[in-house]
N, C-alpha and C positions, 0 to 999 in steps of 0.2 A: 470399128475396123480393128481387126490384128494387130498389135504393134510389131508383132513379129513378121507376121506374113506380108506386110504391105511391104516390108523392106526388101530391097532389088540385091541377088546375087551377083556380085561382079565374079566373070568369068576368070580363072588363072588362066594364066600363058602358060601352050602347049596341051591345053584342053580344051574339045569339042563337047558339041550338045545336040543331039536328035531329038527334034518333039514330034511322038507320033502320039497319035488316037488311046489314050488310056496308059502313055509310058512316057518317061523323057531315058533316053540314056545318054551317059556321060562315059565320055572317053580320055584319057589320060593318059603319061606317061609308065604310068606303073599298072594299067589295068582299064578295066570297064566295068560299068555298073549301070542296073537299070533302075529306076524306081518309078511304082505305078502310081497313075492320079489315077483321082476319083473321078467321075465323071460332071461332075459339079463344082471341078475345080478348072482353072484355065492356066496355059501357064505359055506366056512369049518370050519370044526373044527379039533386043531390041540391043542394037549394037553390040557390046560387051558385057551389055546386063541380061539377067533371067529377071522377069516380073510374073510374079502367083498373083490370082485375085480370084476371088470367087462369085460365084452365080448368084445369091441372094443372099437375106441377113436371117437365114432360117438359122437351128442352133447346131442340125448336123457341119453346115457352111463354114458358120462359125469355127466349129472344133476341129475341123478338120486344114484347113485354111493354115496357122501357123505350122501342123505337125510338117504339112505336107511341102512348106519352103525350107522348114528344117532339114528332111531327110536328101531333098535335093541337095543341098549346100553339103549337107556332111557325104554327101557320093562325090562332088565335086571336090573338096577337099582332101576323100578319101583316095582320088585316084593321082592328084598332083602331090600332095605329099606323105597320102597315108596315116595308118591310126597306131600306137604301140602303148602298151599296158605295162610296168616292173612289176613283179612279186620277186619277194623276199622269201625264205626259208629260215626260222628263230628254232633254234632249238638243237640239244647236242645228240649229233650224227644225222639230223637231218642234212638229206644232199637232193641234187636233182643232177642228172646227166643226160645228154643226146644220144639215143643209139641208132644212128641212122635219121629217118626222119620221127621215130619213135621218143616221148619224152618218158624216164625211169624216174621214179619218186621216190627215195628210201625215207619212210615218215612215222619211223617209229612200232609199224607196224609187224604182224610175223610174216608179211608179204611185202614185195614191192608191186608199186603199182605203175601200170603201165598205161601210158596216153599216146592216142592215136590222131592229129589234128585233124581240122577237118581240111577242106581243099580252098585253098587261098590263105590261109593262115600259115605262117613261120615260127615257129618257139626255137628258141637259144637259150640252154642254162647253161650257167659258171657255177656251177656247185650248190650257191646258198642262192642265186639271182636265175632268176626267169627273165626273160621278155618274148612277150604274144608280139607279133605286127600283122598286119594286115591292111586291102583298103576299104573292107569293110565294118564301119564303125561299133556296129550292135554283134556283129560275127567276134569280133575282138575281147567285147565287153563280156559275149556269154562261155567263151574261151575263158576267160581271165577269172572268172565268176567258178567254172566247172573247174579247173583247176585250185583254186582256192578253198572249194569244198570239199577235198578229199583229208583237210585238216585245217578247222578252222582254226584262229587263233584263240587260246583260252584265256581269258580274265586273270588266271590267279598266277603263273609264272610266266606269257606272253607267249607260248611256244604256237606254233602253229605257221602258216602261210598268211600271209598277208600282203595285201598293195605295200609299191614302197614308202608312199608317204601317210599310209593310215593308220590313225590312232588308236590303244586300243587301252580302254581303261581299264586297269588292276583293281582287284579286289584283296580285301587282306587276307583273307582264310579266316580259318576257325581257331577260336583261343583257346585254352582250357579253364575251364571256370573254378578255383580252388572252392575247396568242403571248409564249411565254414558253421 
């Protein structure tokens, strides 16, 4: 058995759950989210709890079984409180600003670059600081992911974008080797 998936979702307060035929959706204060079962998967509700369980101990069953109580719970949680990502900006004159709901990069580059979210997602820069939110969790992460890519951070002076708490190991550069 799963040790993930056997574990029962407690529902938050102020959030619903429809289980229908191949989808459960979750309702919330901040939004709605649907996520699709497999057809070999089962999934009830039982007082205040959601319980996943699946149909046999085949190995599709198996792998699928923890993905699918995880995505639930993270919809569930994405719609009562939401997901949010920091990036940072290292580096001199790098800035990030809002221009309307459009985000502007100055990164170094002979262009600024310009980011267009997508629909459910909010980005807020302060200059050197980003924050994605949203209530969808993977929606966030690939926001946070594609902006980050437009300058990663380098190894050898740190400049680039990066999460706010991620590490980023330096390298020393090149020496010059005296003639000898």
């Amino acid at each position: 058995m799963s040790r993930i998936g056997k574990q029962p979702i407690t529902l938050p307060e102020n959030t619903t759950v429809e289980i229908q035929q191949g989808s459960v959706k979750v309702k919330g204060p901040k939004g709605e989210l649907q996520v699709i079962v497999h057809s070999a998967i089962k999934v009830e509700q039982n007082d205040n709890k959601i319980v996943v369980s699946r149909a046999s101990d085949n190995k599709l069953d198996r792998s699928i079984h923890g993905t699918t109580r995880m995505l639930i719970a993270n919809a569930m949680q994405g719609v009562s409180d939401g997901y949010t990502k920091d990036l940072e900006l290292r580096g001199i004159g790098y800035q990030a600003n809002m221009q309307g709901n459009r985000l502007q990069l100055v990164l170094g580059y002979s262009h600024d670059i310009y980011f267009d979210p997508p629909e459910g997602i909010e980005i807020t820069a302060k200059r050197t600081e980003i924050t994605v939110s949203g209530i969808d969790k993977q929606l966030v992460g690939e926001v946070s992911a594609k902006i980050r890519s437009f300058r990663k951070p380098e190894p050898y002076k740190g400049k680039g974008i990066r999460y706010k708490d991620e590490y980023v190991r330096s390298k020393q550069g090149k020496t010059i080797a005296t003639g000898g």
